[in-house]
C-alpha positions as CSV (number, residue, x, y, z in Angstrom):
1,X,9.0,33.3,35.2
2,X,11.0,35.4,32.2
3,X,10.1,38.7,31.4
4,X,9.4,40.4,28.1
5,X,8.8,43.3,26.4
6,X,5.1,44.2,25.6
7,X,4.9,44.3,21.8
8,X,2.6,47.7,22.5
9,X,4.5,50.3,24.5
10,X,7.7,47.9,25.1
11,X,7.9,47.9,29.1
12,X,9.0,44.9,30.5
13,X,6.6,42.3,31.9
14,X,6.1,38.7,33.1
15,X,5.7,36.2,30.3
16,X,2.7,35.0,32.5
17,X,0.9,38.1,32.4
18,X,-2.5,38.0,30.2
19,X,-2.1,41.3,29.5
20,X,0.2,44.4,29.6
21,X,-0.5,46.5,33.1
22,X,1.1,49.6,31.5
23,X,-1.2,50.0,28.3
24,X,-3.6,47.0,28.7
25,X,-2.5,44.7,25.7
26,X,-3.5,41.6,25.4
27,X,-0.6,38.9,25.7
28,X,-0.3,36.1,23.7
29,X,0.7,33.3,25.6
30,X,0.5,30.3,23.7
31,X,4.2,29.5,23.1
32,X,3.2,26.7,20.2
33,X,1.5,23.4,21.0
34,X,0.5,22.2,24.1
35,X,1.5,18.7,24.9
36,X,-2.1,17.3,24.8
37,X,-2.2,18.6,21.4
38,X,1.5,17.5,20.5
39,X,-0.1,13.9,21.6
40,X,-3.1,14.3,19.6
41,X,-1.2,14.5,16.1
42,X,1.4,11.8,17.1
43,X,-1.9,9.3,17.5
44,X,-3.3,10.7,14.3
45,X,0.4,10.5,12.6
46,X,0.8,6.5,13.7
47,X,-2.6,5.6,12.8
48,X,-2.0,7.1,9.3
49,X,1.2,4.8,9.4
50,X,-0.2,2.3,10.2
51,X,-3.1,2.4,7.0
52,X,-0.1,3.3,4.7
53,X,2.2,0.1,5.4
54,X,-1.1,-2.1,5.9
55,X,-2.5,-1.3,3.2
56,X,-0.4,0.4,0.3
57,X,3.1,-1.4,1.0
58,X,2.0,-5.0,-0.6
59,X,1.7,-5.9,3.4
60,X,-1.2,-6.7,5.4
61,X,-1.8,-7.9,8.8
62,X,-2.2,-11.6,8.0
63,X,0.6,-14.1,6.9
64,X,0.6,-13.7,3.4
65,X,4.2,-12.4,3.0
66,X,4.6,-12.4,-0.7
67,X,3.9,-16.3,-0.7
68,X,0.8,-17.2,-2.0
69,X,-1.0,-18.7,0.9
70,X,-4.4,-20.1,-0.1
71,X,-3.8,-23.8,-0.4
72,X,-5.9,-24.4,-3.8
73,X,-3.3,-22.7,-5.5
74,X,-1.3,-25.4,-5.1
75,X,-4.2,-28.2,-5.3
76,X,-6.0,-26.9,-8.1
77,X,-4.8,-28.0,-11.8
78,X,-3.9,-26.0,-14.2
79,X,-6.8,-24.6,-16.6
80,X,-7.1,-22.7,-19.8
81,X,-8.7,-19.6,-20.0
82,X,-12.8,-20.1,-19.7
83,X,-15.3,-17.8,-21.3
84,X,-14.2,-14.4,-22.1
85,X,-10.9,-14.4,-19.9
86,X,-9.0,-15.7,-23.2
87,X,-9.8,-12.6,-24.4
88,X,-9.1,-10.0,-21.2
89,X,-6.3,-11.6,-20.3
90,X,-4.9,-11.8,-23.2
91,X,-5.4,-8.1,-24.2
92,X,-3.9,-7.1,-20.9
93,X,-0.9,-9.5,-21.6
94,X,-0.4,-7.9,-25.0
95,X,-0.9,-4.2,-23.5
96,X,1.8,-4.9,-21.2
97,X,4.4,-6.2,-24.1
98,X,4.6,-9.7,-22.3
99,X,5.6,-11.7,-25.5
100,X,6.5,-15.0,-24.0
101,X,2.6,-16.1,-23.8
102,X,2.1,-18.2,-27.1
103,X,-0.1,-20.4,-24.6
104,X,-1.0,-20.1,-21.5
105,X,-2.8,-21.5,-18.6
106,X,-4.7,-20.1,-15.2
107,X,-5.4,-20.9,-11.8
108,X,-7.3,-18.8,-9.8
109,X,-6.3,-17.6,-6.4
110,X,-8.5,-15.4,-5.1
111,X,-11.7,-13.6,-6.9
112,X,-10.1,-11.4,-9.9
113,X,-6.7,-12.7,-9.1
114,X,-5.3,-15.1,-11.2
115,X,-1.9,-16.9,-11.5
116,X,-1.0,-17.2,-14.9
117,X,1.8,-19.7,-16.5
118,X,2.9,-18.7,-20.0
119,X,5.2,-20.7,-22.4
120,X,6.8,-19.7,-26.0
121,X,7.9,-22.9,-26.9
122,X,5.3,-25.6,-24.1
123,X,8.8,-26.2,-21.9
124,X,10.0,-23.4,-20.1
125,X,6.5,-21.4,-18.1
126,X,6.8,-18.1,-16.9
127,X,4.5,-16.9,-14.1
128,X,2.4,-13.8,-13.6
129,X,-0.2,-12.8,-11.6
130,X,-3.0,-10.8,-13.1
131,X,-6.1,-8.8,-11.9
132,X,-8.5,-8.7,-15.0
133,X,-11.0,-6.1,-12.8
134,X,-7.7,-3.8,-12.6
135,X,-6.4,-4.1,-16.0
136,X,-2.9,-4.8,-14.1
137,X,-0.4,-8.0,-14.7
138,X,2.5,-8.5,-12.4
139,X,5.5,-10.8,-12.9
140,X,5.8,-13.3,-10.0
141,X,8.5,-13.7,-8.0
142,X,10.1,-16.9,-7.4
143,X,9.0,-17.2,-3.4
144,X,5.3,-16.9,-5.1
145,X,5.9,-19.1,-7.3
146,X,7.8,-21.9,-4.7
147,X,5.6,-25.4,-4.6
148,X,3.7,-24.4,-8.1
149,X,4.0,-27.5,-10.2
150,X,4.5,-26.3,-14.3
151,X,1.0,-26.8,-16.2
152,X,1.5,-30.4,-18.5
């Protein structure tokens, strides 16, 4: 037990008091967070850790790990564009300055993902991964790209 001073008429009294014996004021007790309530935000603070790094890092809770991991990726053949994907894709491709696609051929790896080999010059394919619904186009990396074979 500490004592204080009552923030009223100043006497000293017990920090436990509820109020002031002298004048009658009302004490405040509560010194900050109680540890209930400490716990309470610590469980709201992981949980809201957890959605960020599950779900906005690139990361999820299966084994994708930045390798493509459905196996018709690799099985499929290469395709060109069908219907009016020559025409999306390629006005996302040209949005986003990518000026190695003189031709270019799909695959598709999940619904509205699609992994895209382009080639200047029908030799050398660079590969990107594009989301038509998003309007987005990503270069892939080289672990994505690992057991692709080159479109012929």
């Amino acid at each position: 037990m500490a004592l204080i001073n009552c923030t009223e008429c100043g006497k000293e009294i017990s920090d436990k008091a509820e109020s002031c014996p002298s004048c009658g004021m009302k004490i405040n007790n509560n010194k900050g967070c109680s540890s209930a309530m400490l716990l309470v935000w610590a469980a709201l603070f992981g949980v809201f850790l957890y959605i960020y790094f599950g779900f906005f890092s690139g990361n999820s809770t299966n084994d994708y790990d930045g390798i493509i991991s459905d196996s018709k990726t690799y099985s499929y053949e290469w395709r060109s564009p069908g219907g009016t994907e020559y025409v999306d894709f390629g006005k996302i491709i040209v949005k986003n300055n990518i000026r190695v696609c003189g031709e270019y051929k799909v695959k598709e790896m999940q619904r509205n993902e699609f992994l895209i080999a382009c080639t200047s010059d029908g030799d050398n394919w660079e590969y990107f991964v594009i989301y038509p619904n998003l309007d987005k186009i990503y270069r892939a990396n080289d672990e994505m790209i690992k057991g692709i074979d080159a479109p012929r």
